[in-house]
C-alpha positions in Angstrom: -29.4 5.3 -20.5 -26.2 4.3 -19.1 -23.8 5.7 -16.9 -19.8 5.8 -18.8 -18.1 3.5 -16.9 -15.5 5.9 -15.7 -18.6 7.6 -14.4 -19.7 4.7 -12.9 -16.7 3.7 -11.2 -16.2 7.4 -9.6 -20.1 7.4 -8.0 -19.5 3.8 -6.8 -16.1 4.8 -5.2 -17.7 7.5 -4.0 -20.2 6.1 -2.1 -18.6 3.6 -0.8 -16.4 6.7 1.0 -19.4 8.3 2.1 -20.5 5.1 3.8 -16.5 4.1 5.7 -16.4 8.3 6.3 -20.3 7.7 8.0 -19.5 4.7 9.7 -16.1 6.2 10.9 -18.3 8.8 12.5 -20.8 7.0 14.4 -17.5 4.7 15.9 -16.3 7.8 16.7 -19.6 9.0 18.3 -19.9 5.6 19.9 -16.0 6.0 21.4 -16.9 9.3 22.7 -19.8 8.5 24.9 -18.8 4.5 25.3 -17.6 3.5 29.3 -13.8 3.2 29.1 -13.7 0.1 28.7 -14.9 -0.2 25.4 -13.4 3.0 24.1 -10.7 1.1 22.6 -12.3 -0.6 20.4 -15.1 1.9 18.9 -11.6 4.1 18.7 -10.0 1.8 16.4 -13.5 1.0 14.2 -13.8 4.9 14.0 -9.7 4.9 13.0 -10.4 2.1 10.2 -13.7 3.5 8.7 -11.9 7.0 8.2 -8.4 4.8 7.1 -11.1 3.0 4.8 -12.6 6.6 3.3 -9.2 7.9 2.6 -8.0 4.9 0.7 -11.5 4.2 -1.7 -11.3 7.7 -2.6 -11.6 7.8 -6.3 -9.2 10.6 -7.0 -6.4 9.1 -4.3 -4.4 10.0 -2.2 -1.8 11.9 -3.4 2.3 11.2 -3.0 2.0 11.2 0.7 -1.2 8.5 0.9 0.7 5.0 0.9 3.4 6.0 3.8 1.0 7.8 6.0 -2.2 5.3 5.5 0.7 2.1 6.1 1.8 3.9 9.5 -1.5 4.3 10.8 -3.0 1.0 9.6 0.6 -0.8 11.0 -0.5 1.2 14.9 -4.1 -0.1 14.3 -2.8 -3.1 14.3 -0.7 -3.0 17.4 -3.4 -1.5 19.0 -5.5 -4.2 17.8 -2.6 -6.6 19.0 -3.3 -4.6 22.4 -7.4 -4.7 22.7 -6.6 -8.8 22.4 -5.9 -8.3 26.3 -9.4 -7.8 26.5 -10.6 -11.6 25.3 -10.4 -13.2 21.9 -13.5 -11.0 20.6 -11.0 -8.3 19.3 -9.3 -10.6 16.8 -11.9 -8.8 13.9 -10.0 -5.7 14.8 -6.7 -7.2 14.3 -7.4 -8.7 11.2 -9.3 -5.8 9.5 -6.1 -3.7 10.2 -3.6 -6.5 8.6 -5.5 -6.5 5.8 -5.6 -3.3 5.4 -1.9 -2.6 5.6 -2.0 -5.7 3.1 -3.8 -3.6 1.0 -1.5 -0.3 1.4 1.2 -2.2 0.4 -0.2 -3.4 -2.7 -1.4 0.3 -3.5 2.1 1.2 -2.6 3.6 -1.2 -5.0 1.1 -0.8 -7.4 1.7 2.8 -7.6 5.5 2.5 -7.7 5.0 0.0 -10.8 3.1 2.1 -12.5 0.4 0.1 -12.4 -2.7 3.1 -12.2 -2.7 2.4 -8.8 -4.8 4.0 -6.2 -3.0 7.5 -6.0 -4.0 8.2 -9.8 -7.3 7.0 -9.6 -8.5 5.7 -6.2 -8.6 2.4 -4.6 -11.3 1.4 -7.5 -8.8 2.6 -10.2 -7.2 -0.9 -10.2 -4.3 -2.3 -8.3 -1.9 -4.7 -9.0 -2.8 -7.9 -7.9 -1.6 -9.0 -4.3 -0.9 -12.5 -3.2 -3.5 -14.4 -4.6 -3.9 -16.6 -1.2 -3.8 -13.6 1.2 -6.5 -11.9 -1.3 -8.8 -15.3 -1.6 -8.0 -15.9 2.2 -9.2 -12.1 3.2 -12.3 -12.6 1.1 -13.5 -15.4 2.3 -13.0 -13.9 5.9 -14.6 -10.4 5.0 -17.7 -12.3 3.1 -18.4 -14.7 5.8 -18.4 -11.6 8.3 -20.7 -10.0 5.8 -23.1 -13.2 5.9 -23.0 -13.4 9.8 -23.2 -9.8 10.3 -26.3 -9.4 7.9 -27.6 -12.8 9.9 -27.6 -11.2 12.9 -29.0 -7.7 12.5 -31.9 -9.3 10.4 -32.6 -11.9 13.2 -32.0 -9.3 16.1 -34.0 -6.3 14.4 -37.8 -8.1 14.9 -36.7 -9.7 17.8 -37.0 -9.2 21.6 -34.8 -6.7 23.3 -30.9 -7.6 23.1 -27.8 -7.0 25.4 -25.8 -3.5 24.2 -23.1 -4.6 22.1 -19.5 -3.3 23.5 -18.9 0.0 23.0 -22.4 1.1 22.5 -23.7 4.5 23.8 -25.0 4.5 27.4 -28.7 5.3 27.5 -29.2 5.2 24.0 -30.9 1.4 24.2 -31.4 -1.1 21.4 -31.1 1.0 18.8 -27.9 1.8 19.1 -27.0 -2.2 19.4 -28.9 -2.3 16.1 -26.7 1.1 14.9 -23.6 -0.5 15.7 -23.4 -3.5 14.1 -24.8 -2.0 10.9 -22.0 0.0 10.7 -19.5 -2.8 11.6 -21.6 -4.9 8.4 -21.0 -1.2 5.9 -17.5 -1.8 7.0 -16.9 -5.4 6.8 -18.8 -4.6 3.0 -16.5 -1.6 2.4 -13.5 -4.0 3.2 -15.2 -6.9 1.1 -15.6 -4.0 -2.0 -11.9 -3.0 -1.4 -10.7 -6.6 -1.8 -13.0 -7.3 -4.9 -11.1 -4.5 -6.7 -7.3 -6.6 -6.4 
């Protein structure tokens, strides 16, 4: 016996806020005890997996959503603009914000077409489709992250003991290296899952 595909569609979209809300919350655990240094940028992966939750809700996010998810995905950006300082490693950050105030905007428009955009029925509900090179480009980022992420956690996890990745907890040893980059792979598959629905 099947699931309706309504059904379906609201426990996918559901999870898939459970895991950017649970990821959110480990950067956000990570930022808390992380050196200053790399506080920055376990702020801005806790910022994007909570920014992710809100906007794969299934039942939106109400008349407010597109504004107030575009002005905090356009200062993740700049922030994102400002962790570059910090070496070319932050350029994930940067683009995982741009596409995601690529993505408001197409919810935003979507919505104000009348489209069944994402404040009737959730990122999953079905937006209008963006630019088709921005989307295809975007994808073909996210998935390759996806790839090499899942390539390295599966090659690091049997493996001899690994530097901390930064932003890690202090004291907390490999596992937490291991910890964090499984929750930057749920996000990088939360963004991929986003983009799949354009």
């Amino acid at each position: 016996m099947s699931l309706p595909t309504s059904t379906a569609a609201a426990v996918s979209g559901w999870l898939l806020v459970a895991l950017c809300a649970l990821s959110g919350a480990y950067c956000l655990l990570r930022a808390r005890r992380a050196e200053r240094a790399a506080r920055g940028a376990a702020g801005g992966e806790a910022l994007m997996g909570f920014g992710m939750a809100a906007m794969a809700a299934p039942t939106g996010t109400g008349a407010w959503g597109s504004g107030v998810l575009l002005a905090v995905f356009c200062a993740a950006s700049l922030h994102a603009v400002w962790l570059l300082r910090g070496g070319v490693h932050h350029v994930h950050h940067l683009v995982g914000s741009l596409a995601m105030v690529y993505m408001t905007v197409t919810m935003g428009a979507a919505t104000a077409a009348g489209a069944g955009g994402a404040h009737a029925g959730g990122h999953g509900a079905g937006l209008a489709p963006g630019l088709p090179p921005v989307t295809g480009a975007l994808l073909l980022y996210f998935a390759g992250y996806v790839l090499l992420g899942g390539a390295r956690l599966v090659t690091t996890a049997g493996g001899p003991a690994v530097a901390l990745a930064p932003g890690a907890p202090v004291g907390l040893g490999r596992g937490a290296a291991e910890v964090t980059r499984a929750c930057r792979l749920a996000m990088g598959m939360g963004m991929l899952a986003m983009l799949l629905t354009m």
